[in-house]
C-alpha positions as CSV (number, residue, x, y, z in Angstrom):
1,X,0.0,0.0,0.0
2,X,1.6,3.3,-0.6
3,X,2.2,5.8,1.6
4,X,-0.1,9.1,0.9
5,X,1.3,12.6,2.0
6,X,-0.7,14.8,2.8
7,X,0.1,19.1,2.7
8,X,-2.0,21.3,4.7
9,X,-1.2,24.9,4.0
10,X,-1.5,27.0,7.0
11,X,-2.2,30.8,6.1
12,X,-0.3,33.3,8.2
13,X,-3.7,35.8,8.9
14,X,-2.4,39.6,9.0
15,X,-3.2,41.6,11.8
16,X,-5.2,44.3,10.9
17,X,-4.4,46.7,14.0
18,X,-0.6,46.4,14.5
19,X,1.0,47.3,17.8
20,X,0.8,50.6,18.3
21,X,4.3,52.4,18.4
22,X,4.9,54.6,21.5
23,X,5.1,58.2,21.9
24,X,6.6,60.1,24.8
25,X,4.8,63.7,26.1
26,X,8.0,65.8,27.4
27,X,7.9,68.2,29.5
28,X,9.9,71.3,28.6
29,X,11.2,73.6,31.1
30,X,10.3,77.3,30.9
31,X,10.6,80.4,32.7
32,X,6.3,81.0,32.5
33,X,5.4,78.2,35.6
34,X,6.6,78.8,39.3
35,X,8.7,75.1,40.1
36,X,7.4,73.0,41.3
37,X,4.5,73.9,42.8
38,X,2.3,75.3,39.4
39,X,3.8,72.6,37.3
40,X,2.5,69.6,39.3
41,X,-0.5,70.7,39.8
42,X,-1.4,71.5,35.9
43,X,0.7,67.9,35.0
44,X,-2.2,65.9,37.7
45,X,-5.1,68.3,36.8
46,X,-4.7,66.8,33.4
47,X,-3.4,63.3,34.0
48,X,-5.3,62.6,36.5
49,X,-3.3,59.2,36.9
50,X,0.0,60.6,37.7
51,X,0.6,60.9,41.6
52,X,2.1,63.5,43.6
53,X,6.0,61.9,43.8
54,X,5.8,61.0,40.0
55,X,4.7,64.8,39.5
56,X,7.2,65.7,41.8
57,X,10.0,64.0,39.9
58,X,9.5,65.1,36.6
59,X,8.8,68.9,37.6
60,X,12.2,68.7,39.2
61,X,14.0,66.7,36.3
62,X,12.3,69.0,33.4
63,X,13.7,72.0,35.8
64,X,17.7,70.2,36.3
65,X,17.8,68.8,32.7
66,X,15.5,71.2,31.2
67,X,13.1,68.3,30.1
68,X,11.6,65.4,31.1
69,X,9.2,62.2,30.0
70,X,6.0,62.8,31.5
71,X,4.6,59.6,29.9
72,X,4.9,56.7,26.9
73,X,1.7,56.0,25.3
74,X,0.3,55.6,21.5
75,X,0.6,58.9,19.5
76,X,-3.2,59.8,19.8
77,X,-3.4,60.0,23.5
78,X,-0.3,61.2,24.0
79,X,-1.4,64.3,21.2
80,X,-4.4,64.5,23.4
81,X,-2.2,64.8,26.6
82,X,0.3,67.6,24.2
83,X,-2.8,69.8,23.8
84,X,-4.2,69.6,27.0
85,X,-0.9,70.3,28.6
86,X,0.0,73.3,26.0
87,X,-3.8,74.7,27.0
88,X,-2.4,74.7,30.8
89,X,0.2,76.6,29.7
90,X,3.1,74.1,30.0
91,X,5.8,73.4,27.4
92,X,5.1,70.2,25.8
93,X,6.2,68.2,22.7
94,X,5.7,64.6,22.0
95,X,8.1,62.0,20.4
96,X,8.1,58.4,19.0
97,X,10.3,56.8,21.6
């Protein structure tokens, strides 16, 4: 009896919404905000996740090193976060990290 082989072609299925490449919100510093105490408070009034240390921390990085990563997230929350930010008064750009 011979031997029958059989082939079964498995099709790799696409993914039609692909990982979504991060963006970092940066904080810039400026001479417009009183440190730290204005900054943190616009940075949680608007991230409302962000807790005081974390607020803390990147006030007083953006104001050493004259920016700092607020947060990584995909591009269209993070543009959300950039214009909410900017319409606090803060200096904010984002970047694909």
């Amino acid at each position: 009896m011979p031997w029958i082989l059989r082939v079964q072609v498995v099709r790799q299925q696409t993914n039609p919404f692909p990982a979504l490449h991060p963006y970092q919100v940066i904080l810039h510093h400026d001479t417009c905000n009183a440190y730290p105490d204005e900054v943190v408070d616009k940075l949680r009034g608007v991230i409302t996740s962000l807790g005081l240390v974390d607020a803390l921390e990147i006030a007083s990085e953006a104001w050493q090193r004259d920016q700092a990563v607020i947060v990584t997230c995909p591009k269209e929350i993070a543009e959300l976060y950039q214009s909410r930010l900017r319409a606090a008064g803060l200096a904010i750009t984002i970047g694909a990290s």
